[in-house]
C-alpha positions as CSV (number, residue, x, y, z in Angstrom):
1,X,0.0,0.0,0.0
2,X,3.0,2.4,0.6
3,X,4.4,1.9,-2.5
4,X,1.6,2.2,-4.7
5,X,0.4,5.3,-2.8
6,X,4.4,6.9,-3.0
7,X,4.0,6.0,-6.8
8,X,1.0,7.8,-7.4
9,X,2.3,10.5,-5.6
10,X,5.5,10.9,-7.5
11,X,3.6,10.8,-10.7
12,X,1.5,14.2,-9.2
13,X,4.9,15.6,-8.7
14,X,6.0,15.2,-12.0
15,X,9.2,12.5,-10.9
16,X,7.6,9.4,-12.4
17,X,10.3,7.8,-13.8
18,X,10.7,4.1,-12.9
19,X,14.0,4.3,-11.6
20,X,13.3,7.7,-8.8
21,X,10.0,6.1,-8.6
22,X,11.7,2.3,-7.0
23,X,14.5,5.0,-5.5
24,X,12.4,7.4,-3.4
25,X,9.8,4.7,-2.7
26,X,12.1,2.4,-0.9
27,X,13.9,4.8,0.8
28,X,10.0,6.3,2.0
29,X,9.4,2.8,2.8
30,X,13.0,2.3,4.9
31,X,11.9,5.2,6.9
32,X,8.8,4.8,7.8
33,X,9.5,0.9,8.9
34,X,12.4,2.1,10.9
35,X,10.0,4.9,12.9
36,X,7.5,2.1,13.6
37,X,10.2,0.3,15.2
38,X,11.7,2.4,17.3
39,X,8.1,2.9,18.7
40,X,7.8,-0.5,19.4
41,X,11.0,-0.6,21.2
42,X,10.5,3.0,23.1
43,X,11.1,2.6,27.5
44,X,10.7,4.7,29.8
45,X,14.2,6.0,30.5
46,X,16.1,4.6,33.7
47,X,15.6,7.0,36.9
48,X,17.7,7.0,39.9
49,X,16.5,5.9,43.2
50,X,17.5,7.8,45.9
51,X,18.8,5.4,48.6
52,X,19.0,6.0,52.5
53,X,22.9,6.1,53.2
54,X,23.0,3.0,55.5
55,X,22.4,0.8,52.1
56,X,24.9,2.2,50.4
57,X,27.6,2.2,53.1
58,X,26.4,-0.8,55.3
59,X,26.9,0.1,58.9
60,X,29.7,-1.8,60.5
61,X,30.0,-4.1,63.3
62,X,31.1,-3.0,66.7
63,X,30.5,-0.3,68.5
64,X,30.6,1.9,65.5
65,X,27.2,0.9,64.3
66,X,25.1,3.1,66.4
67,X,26.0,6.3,64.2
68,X,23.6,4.7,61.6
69,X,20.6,4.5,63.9
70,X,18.7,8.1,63.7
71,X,15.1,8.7,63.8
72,X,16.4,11.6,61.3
73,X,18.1,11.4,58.2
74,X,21.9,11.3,58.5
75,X,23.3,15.1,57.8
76,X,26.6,14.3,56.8
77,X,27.1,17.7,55.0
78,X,26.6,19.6,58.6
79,X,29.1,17.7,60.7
80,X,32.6,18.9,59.8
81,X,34.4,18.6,63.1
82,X,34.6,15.5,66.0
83,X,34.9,17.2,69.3
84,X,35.6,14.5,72.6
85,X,35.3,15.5,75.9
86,X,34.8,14.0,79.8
87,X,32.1,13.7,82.2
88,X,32.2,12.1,85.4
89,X,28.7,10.8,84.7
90,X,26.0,10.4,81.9
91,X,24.2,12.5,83.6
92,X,27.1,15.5,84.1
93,X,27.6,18.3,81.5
94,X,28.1,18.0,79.1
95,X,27.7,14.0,78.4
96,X,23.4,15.4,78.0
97,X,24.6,17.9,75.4
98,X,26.6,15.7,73.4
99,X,25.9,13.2,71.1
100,X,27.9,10.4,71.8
101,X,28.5,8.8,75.6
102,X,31.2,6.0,75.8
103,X,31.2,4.3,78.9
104,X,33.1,1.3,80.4
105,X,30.8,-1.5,81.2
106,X,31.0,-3.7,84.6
107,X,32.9,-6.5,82.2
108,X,35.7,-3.9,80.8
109,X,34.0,-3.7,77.1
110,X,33.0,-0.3,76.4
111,X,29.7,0.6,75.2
112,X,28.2,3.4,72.7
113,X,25.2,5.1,73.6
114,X,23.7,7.9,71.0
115,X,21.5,10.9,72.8
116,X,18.9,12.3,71.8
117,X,20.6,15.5,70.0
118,X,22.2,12.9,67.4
119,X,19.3,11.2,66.7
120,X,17.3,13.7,65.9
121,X,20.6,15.1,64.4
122,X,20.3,18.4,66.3
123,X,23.4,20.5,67.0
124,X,25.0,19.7,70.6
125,X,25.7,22.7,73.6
126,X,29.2,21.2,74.3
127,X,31.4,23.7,73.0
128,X,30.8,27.6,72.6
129,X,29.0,28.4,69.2
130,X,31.7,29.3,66.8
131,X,31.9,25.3,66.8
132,X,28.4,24.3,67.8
133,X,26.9,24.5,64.8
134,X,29.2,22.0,62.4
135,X,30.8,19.4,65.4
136,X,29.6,16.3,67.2
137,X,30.0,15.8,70.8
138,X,31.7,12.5,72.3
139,X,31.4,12.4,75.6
140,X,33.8,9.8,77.3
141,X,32.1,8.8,80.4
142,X,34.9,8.8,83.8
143,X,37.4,10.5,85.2
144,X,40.7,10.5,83.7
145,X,42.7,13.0,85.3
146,X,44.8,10.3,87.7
147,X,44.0,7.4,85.2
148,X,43.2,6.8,81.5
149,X,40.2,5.2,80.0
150,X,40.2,1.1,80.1
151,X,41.1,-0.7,76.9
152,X,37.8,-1.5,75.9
153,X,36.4,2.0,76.5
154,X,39.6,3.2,74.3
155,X,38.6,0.6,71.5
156,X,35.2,1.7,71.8
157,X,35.6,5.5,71.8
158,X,38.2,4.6,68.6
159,X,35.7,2.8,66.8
160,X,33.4,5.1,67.4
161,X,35.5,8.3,65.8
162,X,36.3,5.7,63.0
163,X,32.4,5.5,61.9
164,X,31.8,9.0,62.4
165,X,35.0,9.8,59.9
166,X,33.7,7.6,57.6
167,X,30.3,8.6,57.5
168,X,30.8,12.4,57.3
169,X,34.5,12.2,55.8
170,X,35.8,14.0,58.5
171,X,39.5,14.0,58.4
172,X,41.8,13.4,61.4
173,X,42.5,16.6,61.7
174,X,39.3,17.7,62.5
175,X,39.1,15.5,65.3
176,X,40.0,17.5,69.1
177,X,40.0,16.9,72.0
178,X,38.2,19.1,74.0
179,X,41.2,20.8,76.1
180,X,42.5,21.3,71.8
181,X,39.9,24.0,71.7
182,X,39.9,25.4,75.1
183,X,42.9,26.6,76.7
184,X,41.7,26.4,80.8
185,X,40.5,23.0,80.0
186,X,41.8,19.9,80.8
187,X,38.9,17.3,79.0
188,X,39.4,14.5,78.4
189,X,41.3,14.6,81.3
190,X,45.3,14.8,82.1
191,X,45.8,10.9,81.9
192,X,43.9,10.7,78.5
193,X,46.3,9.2,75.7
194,X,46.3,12.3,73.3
195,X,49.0,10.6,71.3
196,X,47.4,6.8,71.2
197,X,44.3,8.2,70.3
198,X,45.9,10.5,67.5
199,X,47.5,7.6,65.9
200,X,44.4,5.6,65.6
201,X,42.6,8.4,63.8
202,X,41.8,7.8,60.0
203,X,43.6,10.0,57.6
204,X,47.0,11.9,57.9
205,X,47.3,14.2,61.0
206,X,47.6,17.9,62.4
C-alpha cells in the first residue's frame, strides 16, 4: 500500500520515472518501517533511586554501628568537626549535650550510647557556638585525670571516631580533643592518651 500510494504520488509531482519512482519509494518505505520500530521498542528511561545512606555504606559491626541509627536522616554535609570530651557521669555536662556517651561497662567492654541530640541530628551545647553548629559531641564517660580510660572504653571510643570519619569524611585533623579547643580546659582529662588516640585516627594528622 506504501508503495503504490508513494508512486502515485511521485507521478503528481512530476518524478515518475521508474528508476526515482523504486528509489524514493524504498527509501520512503526504509523510513517509515524504521519509525515504527523504534516505537515499538520506546522505554521509559532509567531513573535514579534515591537510597538511604546506610544501604549504600552498610553500617559496621562494633561499637561503631550506632552512628547509623537516627530517627532523622543522616546530615553528613553539617558535621565537619569530632569534638571529645569528659564527664564524670552520663548525667554531668556536658555528656546530656553531646551526642555520643562511651562508657566502660562492669565487664571492661566499652559501650556506645547515641542521645537524643544525634538522633534527631540536632546541634549539641558542648562547645561555645563558633563550633556548635558543624561538630559532634563525644562524651567519654569517667574521670581520667589520675587514670586513662580502660582498653575497651579506648577501643570503643576509637571505633566510634572511625564510623563517624567515615560517614561524614571528617579527616583526622578535625578530630580534638576538647582541652585542643579550650585553653583552661583539661577534658578529656590529664591521663587521656592524646598521642594513642591520635594515631588511631583515619587519615593523615595535624
Amino acid at each position: 500500500m506504501l508503495v503504490s500510494e508513494a508512486d502515485a504520488l511521485l507521478r503528481r509531482l512530476g518524478m515518475g520515472g521508474s528508476r526515482t519512482v523504486r528509489t524514493l519509494t524504498a527509501l520512503l518505505v526504509a523510513m517509515t518501517l524504521g519509525v515504527m520500530v523504534l516505537m515499538i521498542l520506546e522505554t521509559e528511561p532509567v531513573r535514579p533511586t534515591a537510597q538511604p545512606l546506610a544501604v549504600l555504606n552498610p553500617p559496621p559491626d562494633g561499637p561503631g554501628q550506632v552512628v547509623y541509627e537516627t530517627r532523622a536522616a543522616i546530615q553528613t554535609y553539617k558535621w565537619r568537626h569530632v569534638i571529645v570530651h569528659s564527664a564524670p557521669a552520663a548525667t554531668a555536662p556536658p555528656a546530656a549535650e553531646c551526642h555520643f556517651l562511651v562508657l566502660a561497662g562492669p565487664d571492661g567492654r566499652g559501650h556506645v550510647a547515641s542521645t537524643a541530640r544525634w538522633l534527631d541530628q540536632q546541634e549539641g551545647r558542648h562547645i561555645d557556638d563558633l563550633w556548635q553548629e558543624s561538630s559532634i559531641g563525644v562524651c567519654l564517660i569517667g574521670d581520667f585525670s589520675h587514670y586513662p580510660p580502660g582498653r575497651g572504653q579506648f577501643d570503643s571510643l576509637v571505633d566510634l571516631v572511625h564510623s563517624l570519619q567515615e560517614l561524614c569524611d571528617i579527616p583526622a585533623d578535625r578530630v580534638y580533643l576538647h582541652s585542643d579547643l579550650v585553653a583552661r580546659s583539661a577534658s578529656p582529662g590529664r591521663a587521656f592518651p592524646n598521642a594513642a588516640f591520635a594515631a588511631r585516627l583515619l587519615g593523615p594528622q595535624r
